[in-house]
C-alpha positions in Angstrom: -28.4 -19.4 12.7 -26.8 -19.6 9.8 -23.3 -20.1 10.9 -24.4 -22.9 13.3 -26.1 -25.0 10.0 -23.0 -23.8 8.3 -20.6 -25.5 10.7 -23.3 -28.5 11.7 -22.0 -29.2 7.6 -18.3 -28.6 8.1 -18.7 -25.1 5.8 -17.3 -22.3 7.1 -18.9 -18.9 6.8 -17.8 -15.4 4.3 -19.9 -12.4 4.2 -20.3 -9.2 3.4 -22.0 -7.6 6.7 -22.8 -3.9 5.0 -25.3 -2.6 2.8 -28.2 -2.4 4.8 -29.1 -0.5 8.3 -27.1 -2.8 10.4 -24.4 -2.5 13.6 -21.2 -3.7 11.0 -18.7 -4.7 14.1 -21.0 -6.6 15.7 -22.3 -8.7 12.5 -18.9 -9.2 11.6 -18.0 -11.0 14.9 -20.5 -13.6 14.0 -19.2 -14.5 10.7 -16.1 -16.9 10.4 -14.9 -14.7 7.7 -15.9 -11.0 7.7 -15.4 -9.6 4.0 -14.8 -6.0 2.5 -14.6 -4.6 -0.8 -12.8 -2.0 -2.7 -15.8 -1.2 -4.6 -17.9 -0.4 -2.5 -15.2 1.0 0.1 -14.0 3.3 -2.6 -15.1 5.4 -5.5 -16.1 2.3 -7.7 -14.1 3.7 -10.4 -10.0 4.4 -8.9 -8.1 2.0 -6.3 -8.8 4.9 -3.3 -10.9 2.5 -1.2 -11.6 3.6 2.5 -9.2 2.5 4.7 -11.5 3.2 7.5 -14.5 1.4 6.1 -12.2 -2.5 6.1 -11.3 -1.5 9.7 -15.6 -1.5 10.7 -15.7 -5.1 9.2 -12.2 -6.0 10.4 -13.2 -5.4 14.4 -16.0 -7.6 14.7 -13.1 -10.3 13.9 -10.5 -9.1 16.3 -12.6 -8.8 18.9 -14.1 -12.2 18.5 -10.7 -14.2 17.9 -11.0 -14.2 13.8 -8.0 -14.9 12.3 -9.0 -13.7 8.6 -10.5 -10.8 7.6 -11.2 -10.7 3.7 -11.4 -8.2 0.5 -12.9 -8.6 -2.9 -10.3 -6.7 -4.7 -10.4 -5.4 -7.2 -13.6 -4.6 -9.6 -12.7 -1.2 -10.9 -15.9 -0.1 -13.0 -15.1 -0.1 -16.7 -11.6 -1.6 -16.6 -11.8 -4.7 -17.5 -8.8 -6.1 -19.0 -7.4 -2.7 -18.5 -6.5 -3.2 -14.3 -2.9 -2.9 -13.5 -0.4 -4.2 -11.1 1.4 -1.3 -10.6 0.9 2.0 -9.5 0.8 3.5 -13.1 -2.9 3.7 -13.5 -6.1 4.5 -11.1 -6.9 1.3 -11.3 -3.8 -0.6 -9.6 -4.3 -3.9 -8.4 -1.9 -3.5 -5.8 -2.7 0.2 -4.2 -6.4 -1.2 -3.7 -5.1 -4.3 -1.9 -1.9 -2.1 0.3 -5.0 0.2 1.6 -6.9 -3.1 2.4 -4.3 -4.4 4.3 -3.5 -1.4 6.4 -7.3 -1.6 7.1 -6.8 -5.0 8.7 -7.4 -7.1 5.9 -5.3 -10.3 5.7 -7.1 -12.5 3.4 -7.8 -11.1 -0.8 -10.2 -12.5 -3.6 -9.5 -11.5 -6.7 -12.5 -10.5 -8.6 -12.4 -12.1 -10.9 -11.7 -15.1 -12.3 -13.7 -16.0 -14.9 -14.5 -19.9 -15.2 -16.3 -20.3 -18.4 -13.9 -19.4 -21.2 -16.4 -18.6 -23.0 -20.3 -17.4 -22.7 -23.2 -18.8 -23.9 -24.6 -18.7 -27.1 -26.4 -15.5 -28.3 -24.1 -13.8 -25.4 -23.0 -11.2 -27.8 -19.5 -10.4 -27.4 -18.7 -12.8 -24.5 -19.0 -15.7 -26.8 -15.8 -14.9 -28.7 -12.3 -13.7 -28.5 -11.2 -12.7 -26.1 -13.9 -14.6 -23.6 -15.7 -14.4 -20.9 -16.0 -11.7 -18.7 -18.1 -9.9 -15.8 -20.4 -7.8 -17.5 -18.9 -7.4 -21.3 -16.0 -5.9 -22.7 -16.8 -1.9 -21.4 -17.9 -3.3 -17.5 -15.7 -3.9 -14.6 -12.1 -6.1 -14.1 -10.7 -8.3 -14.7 -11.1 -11.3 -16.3 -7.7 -13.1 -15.1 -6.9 -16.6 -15.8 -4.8 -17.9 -18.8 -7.1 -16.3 -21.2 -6.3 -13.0 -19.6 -3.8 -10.0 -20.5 -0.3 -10.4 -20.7 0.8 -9.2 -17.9 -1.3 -12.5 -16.2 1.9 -14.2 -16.5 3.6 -12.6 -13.6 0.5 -12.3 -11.4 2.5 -15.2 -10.0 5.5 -12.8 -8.5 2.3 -10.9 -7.4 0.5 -13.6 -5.8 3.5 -14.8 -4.3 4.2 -11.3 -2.7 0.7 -11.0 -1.4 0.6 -14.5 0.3 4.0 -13.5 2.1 2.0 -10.5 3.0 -1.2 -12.4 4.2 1.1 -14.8 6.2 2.5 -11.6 8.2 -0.7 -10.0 8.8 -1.8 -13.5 10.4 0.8 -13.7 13.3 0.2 -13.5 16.8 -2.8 -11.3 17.3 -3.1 -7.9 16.5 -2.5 -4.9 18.6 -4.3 -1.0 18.4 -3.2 2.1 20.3 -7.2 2.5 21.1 -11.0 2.1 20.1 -13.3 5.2 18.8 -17.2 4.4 20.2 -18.7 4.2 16.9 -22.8 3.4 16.8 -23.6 4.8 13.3 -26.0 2.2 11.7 -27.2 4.3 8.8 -24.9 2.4 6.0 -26.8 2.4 2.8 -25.1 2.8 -0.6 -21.9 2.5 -0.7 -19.6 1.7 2.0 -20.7 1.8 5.9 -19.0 5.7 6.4 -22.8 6.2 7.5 -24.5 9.5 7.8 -25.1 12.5 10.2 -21.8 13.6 12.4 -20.5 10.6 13.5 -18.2 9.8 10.8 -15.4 7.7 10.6 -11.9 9.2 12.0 -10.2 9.1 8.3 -6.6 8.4 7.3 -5.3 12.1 6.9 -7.0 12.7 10.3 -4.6 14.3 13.3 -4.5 11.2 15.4 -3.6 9.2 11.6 -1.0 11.5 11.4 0.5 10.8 14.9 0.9 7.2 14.4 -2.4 6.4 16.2 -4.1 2.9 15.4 -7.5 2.5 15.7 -10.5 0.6 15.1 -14.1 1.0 16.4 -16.1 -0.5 18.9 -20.1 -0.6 18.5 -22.2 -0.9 21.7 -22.9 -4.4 21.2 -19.2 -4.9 21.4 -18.7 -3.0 24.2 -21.5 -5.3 26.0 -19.5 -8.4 25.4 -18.6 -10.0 28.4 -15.2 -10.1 27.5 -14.7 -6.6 27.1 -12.5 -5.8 30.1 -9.6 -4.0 30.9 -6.8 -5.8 32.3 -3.1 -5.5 32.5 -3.8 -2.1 30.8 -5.7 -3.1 27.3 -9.3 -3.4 26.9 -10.1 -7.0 24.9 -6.4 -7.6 26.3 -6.0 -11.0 24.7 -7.6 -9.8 21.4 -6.7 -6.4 20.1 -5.3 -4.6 23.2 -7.1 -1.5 23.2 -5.3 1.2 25.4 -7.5 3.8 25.1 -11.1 4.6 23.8 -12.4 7.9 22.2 -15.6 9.4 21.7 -16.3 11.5 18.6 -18.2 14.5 19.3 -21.1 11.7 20.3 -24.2 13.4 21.3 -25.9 10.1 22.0 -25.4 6.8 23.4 -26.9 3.9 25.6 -27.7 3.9 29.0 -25.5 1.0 29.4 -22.9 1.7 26.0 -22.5 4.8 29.2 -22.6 2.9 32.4 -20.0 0.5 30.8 -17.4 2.9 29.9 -17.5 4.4 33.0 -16.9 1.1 34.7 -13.8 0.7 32.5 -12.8 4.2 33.2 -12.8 3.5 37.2 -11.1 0.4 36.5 -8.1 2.6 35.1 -8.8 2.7 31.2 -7.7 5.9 29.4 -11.1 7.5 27.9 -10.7 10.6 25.5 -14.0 12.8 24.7 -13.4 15.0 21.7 -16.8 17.7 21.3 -20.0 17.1 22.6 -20.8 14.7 25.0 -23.7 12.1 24.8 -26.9 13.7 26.2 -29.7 12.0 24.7 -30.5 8.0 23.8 -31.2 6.7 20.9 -34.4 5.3 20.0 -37.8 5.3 21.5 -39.4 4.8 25.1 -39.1 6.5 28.3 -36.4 8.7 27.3 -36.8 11.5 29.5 -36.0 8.7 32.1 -33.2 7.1 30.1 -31.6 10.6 29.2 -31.3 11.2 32.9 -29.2 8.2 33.6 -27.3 9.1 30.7 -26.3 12.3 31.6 -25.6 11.0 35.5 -23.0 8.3 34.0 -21.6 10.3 31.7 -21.0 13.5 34.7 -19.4 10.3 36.2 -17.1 9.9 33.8 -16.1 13.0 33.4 -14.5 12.8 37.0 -12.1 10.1 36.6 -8.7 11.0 36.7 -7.7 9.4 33.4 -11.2 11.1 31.0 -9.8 14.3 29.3 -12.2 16.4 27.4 -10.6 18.1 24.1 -12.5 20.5 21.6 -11.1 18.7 18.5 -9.9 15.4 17.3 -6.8 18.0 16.3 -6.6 17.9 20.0 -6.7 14.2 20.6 -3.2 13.0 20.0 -2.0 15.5 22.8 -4.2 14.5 25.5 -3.5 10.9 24.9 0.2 11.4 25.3 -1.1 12.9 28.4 -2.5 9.6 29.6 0.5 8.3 28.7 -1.0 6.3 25.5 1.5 6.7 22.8 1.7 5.4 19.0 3.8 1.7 18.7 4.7 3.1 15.4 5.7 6.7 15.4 6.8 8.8 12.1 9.0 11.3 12.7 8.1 13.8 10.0 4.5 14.3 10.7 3.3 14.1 7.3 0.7 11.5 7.6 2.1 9.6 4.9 2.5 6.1 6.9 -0.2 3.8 8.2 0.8 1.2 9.8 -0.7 -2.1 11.4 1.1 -4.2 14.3 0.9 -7.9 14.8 2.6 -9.5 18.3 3.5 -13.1 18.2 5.6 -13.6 21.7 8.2 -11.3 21.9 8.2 -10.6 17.8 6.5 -7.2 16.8 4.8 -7.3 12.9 4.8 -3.8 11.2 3.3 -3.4 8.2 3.6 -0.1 7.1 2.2 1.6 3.9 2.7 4.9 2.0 -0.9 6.0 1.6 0.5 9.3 -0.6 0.9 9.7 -4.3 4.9 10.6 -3.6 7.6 8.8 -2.2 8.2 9.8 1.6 11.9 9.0 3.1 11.8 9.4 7.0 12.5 7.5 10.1 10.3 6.0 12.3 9.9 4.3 16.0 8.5 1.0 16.5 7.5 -0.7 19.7 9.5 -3.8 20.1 12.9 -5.5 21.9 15.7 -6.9 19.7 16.7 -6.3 16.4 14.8 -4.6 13.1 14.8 -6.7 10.0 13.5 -6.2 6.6 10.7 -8.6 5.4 11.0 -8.8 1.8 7.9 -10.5 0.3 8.7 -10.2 -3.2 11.8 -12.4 -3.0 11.3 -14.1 0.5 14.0 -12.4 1.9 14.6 -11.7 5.8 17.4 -9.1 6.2 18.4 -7.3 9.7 18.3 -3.6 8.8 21.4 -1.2 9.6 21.7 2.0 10.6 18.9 1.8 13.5 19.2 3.1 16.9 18.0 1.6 20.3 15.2 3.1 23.0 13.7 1.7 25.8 11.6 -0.8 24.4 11.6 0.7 21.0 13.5 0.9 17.9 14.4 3.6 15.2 14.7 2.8 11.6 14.9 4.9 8.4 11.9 3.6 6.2 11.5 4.5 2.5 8.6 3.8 0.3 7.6 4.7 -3.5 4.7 6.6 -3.6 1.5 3.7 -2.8 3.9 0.9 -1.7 3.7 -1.0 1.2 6.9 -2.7 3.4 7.4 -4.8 6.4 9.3 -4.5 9.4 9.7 -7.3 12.2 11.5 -6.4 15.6 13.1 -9.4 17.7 15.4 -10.8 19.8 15.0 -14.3 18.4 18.1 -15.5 16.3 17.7 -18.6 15.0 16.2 -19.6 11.1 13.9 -17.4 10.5 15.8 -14.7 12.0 19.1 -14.3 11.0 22.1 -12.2 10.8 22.6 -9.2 12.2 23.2 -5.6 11.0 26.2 -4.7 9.1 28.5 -2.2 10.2 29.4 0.6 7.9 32.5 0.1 6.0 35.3 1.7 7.8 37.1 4.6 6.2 40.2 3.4 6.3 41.3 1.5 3.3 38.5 2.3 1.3 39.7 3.8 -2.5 39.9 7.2 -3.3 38.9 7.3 -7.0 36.0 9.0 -8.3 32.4 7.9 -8.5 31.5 7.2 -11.4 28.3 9.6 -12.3 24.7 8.1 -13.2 24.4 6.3 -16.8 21.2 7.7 -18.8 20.1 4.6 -20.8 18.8 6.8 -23.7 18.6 3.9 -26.6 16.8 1.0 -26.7 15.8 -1.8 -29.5 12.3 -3.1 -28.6 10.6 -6.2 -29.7 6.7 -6.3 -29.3 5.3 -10.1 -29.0 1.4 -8.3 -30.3 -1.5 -10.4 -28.9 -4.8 -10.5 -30.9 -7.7 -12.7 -32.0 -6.7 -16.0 -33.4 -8.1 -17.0 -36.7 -10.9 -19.0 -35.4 -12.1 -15.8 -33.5 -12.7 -18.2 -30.1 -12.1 -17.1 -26.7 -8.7 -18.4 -26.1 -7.0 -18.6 -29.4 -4.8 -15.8 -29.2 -2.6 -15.2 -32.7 1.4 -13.7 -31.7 3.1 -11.7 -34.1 6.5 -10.6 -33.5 7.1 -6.9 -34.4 10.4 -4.8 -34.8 12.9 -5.0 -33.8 12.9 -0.7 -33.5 15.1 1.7 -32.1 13.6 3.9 -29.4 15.1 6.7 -28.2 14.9 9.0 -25.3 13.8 12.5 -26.1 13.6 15.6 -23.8 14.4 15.0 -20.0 15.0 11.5 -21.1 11.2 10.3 -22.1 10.8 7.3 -23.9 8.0 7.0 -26.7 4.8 4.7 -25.7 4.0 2.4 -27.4 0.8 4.5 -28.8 3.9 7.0 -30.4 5.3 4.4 -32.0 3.7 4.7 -35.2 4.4 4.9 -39.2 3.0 8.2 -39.0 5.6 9.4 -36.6 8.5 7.6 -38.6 8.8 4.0 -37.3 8.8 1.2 -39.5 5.8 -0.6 -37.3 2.5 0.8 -35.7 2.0 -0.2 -31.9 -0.6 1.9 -31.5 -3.3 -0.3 -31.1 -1.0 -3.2 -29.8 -1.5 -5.0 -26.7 1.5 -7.8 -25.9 4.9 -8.5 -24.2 7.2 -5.7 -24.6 11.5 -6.3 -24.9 14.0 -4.0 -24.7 17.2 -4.2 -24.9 20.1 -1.4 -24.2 24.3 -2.0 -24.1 25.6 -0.2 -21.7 29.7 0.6 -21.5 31.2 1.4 -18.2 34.2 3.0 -17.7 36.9 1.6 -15.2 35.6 3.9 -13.0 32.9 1.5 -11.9 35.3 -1.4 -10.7 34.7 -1.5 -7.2 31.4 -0.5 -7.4 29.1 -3.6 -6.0 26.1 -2.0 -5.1 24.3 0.2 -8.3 19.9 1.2 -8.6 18.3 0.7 -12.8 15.5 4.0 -12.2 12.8 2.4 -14.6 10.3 5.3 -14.1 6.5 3.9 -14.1 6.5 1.5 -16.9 2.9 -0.2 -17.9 2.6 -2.7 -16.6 4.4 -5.5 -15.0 8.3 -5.8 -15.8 11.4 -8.4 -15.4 14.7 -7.5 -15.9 17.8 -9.5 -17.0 20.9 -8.2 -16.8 24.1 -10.0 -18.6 22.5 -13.2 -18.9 21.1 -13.0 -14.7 17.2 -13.3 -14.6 17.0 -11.0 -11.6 14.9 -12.0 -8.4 11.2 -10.7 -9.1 10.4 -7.0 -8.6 8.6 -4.6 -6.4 6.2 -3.8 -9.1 5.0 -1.1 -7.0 8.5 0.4 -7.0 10.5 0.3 -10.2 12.8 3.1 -9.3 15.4 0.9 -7.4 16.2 -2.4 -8.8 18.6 -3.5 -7.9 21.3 -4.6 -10.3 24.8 -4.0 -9.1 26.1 -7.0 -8.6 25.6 -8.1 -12.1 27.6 -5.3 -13.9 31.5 -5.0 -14.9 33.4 -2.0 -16.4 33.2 -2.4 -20.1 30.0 -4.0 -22.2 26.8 -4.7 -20.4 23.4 -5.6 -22.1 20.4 -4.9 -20.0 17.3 -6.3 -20.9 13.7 -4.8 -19.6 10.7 -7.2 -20.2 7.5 -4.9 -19.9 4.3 -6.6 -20.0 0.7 -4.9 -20.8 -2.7 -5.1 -20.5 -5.1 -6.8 -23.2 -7.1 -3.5 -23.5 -6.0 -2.2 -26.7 -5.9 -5.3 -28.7 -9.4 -5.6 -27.6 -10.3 -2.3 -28.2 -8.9 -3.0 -32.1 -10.8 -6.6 -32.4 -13.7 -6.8 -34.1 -16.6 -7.5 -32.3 -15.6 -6.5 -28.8 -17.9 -3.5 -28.7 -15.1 -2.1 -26.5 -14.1 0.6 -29.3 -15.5 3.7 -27.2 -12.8 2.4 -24.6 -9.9 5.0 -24.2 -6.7 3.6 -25.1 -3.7 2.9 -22.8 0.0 4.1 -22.6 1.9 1.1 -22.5 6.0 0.5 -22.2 9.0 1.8 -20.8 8.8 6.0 -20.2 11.3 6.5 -18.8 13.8 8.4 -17.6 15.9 5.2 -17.3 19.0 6.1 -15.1 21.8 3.7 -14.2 23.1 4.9 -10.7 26.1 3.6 -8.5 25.3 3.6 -4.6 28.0 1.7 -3.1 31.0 0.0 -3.0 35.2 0.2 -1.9 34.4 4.3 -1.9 32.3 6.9 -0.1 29.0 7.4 -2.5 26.4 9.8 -2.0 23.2 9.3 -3.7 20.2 11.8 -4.0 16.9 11.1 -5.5 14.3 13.7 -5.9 11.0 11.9 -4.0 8.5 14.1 -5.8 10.1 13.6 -9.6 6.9 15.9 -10.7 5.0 18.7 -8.6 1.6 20.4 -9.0 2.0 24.4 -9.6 -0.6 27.2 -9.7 0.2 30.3 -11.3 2.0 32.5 -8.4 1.6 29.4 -6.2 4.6 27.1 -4.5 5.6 23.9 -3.4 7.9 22.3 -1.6 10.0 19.2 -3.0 12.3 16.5 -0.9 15.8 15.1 -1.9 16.6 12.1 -0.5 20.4 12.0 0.2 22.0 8.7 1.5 25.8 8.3 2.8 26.3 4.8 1.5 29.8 4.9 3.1 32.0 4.9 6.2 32.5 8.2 6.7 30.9 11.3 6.9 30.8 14.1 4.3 30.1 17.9 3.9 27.1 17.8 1.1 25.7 20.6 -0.9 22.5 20.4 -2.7 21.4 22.8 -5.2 17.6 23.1 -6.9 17.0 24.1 -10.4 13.6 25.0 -11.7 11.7 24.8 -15.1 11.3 27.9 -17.3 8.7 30.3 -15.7 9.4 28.9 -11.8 12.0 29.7 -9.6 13.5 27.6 -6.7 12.8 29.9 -3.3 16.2 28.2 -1.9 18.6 27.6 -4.3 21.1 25.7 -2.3 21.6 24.0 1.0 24.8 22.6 2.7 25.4 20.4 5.8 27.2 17.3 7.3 25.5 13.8 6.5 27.3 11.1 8.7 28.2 7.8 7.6 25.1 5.3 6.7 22.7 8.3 7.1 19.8 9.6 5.3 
């Protein structure tokens, strides 16, 4: 009803349908905009919201034709002015929004955005500097807007990114390998991941792992008229379901039952992981109920295309065995990637995110006809990737991705504006130099200049006072560590104290290459996990905004020469710290932040007129127990035309050992 007032007014319609005993899916298909939240999807404190739980909300829309599915992102409790962009901190802005997207979110709201700059009288804190806020100066984030951090000032590259993204994740309609039967109402608290056994299918699960998409169907959707299978999809013309699963479901309705089985005869692929349904929910004649139950289900278990498996470990086999395979398969099994898939005509959408704390380097298959490109939404950029290989009806492309960092992938045969170009070829061997690679460059000395923000004289939200401090020379210490700005201090022999300093960050390093590096076109500035947002210029070029998610590869070649270079790293903070240091705040008890450039900063060459071999380490840092082990990945890459014999030898730190000190083999040209 109150949708149909709603749109009797020309309003449209956003809720949140959680929080309360309630069948999620189908209350999201009668909102025009369903709504999730990394709060309450998460652990209210860190950006590890539920992937599952925005996939509840998110197919009520599908199913229903919805083109937008929204987040409020991101209200980390007791962050304010303390969020980041970045991956640096628990509370990144962009890790909560990737896991929203690969839940099927397409649409964020950024809580918040302040829009008094001020509070009211007697408001305590909140009536002066810095300004208003949601709950005080200790409660949760942000407060953006111009009164905001320093780092607000790029939430434009940000924004910009994340539209690009959100115009993707609209195309076509969207398209899941199956549907788990999900009729857990019991959401209370936080989240909808309900109670008893039937739990959501999570993100590290088996059929996750596999490449399996998913979302899950409530018996109110599976009563819909419209859920039929044809041409081999259930809800064809919506989210293409190929297959649906049942979750160690002791119960279901008589005709959540009689359905399925319908669909089954009709040809659609059922999985039954566990126990199946014996009982009904509910009250009334259930000894009457629970025998038609158990005669459909006994039904079902007859058809040729129902297999029964004792564990969802189980499930990803038996639905190869029905012939239902992953659009996007990994090929290293490590559960690393989600993906979602959007079809528009004969273009297939991938949107594929590392939901792990390390980098992952691995190839993957993706459902589609034509050619792979690159959809860069930081710079706008559509590129056709190299190095992939054909199937039938797939392709094969290597995918990398910082640890938390999200990329997509469009395969097409259309050529025309959008899509342009195709893949390069590797350079050819012949002709290409033979002089020596010049090794990486550790930027190890910096001068830094710190525009501090603080409370203006007037102590009124929005007058901010800017004092210029340094310039200082920073320089790298053991395995290349920079100092924070919290280290720069009198007390540890600087001439300034940024301890308690929030602002805009500059340094500056001059750089001399060697002859060595003419020819070299193609070369990656490793800027660690600076705090938080960062531009770079490089002799006088403004580069192209950065993957702020991924500050190990900027790319910079193109604007070096052998000889002097000045490189110039622009790192942005938050405003915690000068609010921590104000008076009046009440934020004092907060903990402080690192902020700057860490390091190690590393200049690397990886390509050009001769064969380069790059490796990066994808775990830089790796957890150890006493008398325990782990196992670390080098990424190499043959950025040349020509294949060559490569050796690879580990080192450990004092009191560890490498258990395989060196490994040798062939990497051909353009490989990884």
């Amino acid at each position: 009803m109150l949708r149909e007032w709603a749109h009797k007014h020309h309003i449209s319609t956003r809720i949140q349908p959680y929080g309360i005993p309630v069948d999620v899916p189908e209350a999201a298909s009668h909102v025009d905009v369903p709504e999730g939240e990394s709060l309450a999807f998460g652990q209210s404190v860190g950006a590890y919201s539920n992937v599952q739980d925005y996939r509840v909300v998110a197919t009520g829309a599908h199913v229903s034709g919805r083109p937008v599915v929204s987040d409020e992102c991101c209200a980390f409790s007791g962050s304010v002015w303390g969020s980041t962009a970045g991956a640096g901190t628990d509370a990144s802005n962009l890790q909560a929004v990737y896991r929203g997207f690969a839940g099927g979110v397409n649409q964020v709201v950024w809580h918040g955005f302040p829009y008094l700059s001020r509070g009211p009288a007697g408001a305590g804190p909140q009536s002066a500097w810095p300004g208003m806020t949601y709950g005080g100066n200790t409660s949760y984030s942000e407060a953006f807007g111009d009164k905001g951090g320093p780092n607000w000032a790029d939430y434009r590259a940000v924004n910009d990114s994340l539209a690009r993204m959100q115009l993707v994740l609209r195309q076509g309609k969207p398209r899941f390998d199956l549907a788990v039967y999900w009729q857990d109402f019991g959401m209370n608290g936080t989240g909808t991941t309900g109670s008893g056994s039937n739990k959501l299918i999570q993100s590290t699960s088996a059929l996750a792992s596999s490449g399996y998409t998913y979302e899950y169907l409530s018996p109110a959707l599976l009563r819909r008229k419209d859920a039929s299978f044809s041409r081999g999809a259930l809800f064809g013309d919506r989210s293409a379901y190929h297959a649906v699963l049942l979750n160690d479901q002791k119960t279901m309705p008589v005709d959540a039952a009689e359905k399925l089985l319908r669909l089954a005869r009709q040809g659609l692929p059922v999985v039954i992981v566990g126990d199946v349904p014996g009982t009904v929910p509910g009250n009334g004649d259930t000894a009457r109920q629970d025998a038609r139950l158990k005669s459909a289900v006994s039904e079902l278990l007859k058809q040729r295309g129902v297999v029964r498996v004792a564990s969802e470990a189980d499930a990803p086999d038996a639905l190869r065995r029905l012939n239902v395979t992953p659009a996007a398969t990994p090929h290293d099994g490590s559960g690393a990637i989600l993906d979602v898939r959007r079809q528009a005509g004969s273009t297939d959408y991938y949107y594929l995110y590392n939901q792990t704390n390390t980098a992952t380097a691995q190839k993957v298959t993706l459902t589609g006809e034509g050619v792979p490109y690159r959809l860069d939404t930081w710079t706008g950029k559509i590129t056709p990737i190299s190095g992939y290989t054909s199937g039938h009806g797939t392709v094969t492309v290597p995918v990398r991705l910082a640890a938390n960092d999200a990329a997509f992938i469009a395969v097409t045969p259309r050529h025309d504006a959008t899509f342009t170009g195709r893949p390069q070829a590797a350079r050819p061997p012949g002709g290409q130099s033979t002089a020596a690679v010049p090794p990486p460059v550790k930027l190890d000395e910096w001068s830094l200049s710190v525009d501090s923000w603080g409370p203006g004289p007037s102590g009124r939200p929005g007058d901010t006072a800017h004092k210029t401090l340094g310039p200082v020379t920073v320089k790298a210490g053991e395995g290349g560590a920079l100092p924070a700005w919290s280290a720069i201090t009198k007390a540890n022999g600087y001439p300034v104290d940024l301890a308690d300093v929030s602002g805009v960050g500059t340094y500056t390093a001059n750089v001399a290459l060697d002859d060595g590096w003419k020819g070299i076109d193609s070369a990656a500035l490793d800027l660690g996990t600076p705090v938080d947002t960062v531009r770079v210029n490089v002799n006088g070029h403004d580069l192209p905004p950065l993957n702020q998610a991924d500050l190990r590869h900027v790319q910079v070649g193109r604007y070096l020469r052998p000889g002097n270079n000045t490189i110039t790293v622009r790192v942005a903070s938050t405003l915690l710290n000068a609010v921590r240091a104000a008076p009046g705040t009440g934020a004092s008890s907060r903990s402080p932040m690192d902020y700057g450039l860490f390091g190690p900063a590393v200049l690397t060459p990886s390509g050009g007129d001769r064969p380069v071999l790059t490796a990066e380490a994808l775990e830089p840092e790796l957890p150890l127990a006493d008398g325990g082990y782990n196992r670390a990945n080098v990424l190499v890459t043959n950025a040349s035309g020509r294949a060559a014999n490569v050796t690879v030898t580990a080192s450990a730190a004092e009191g560890s050992a490498p258990s395989r000190s060196g490994a040798a083999w062939r990497c051909p040209p353009g490989a990884r």
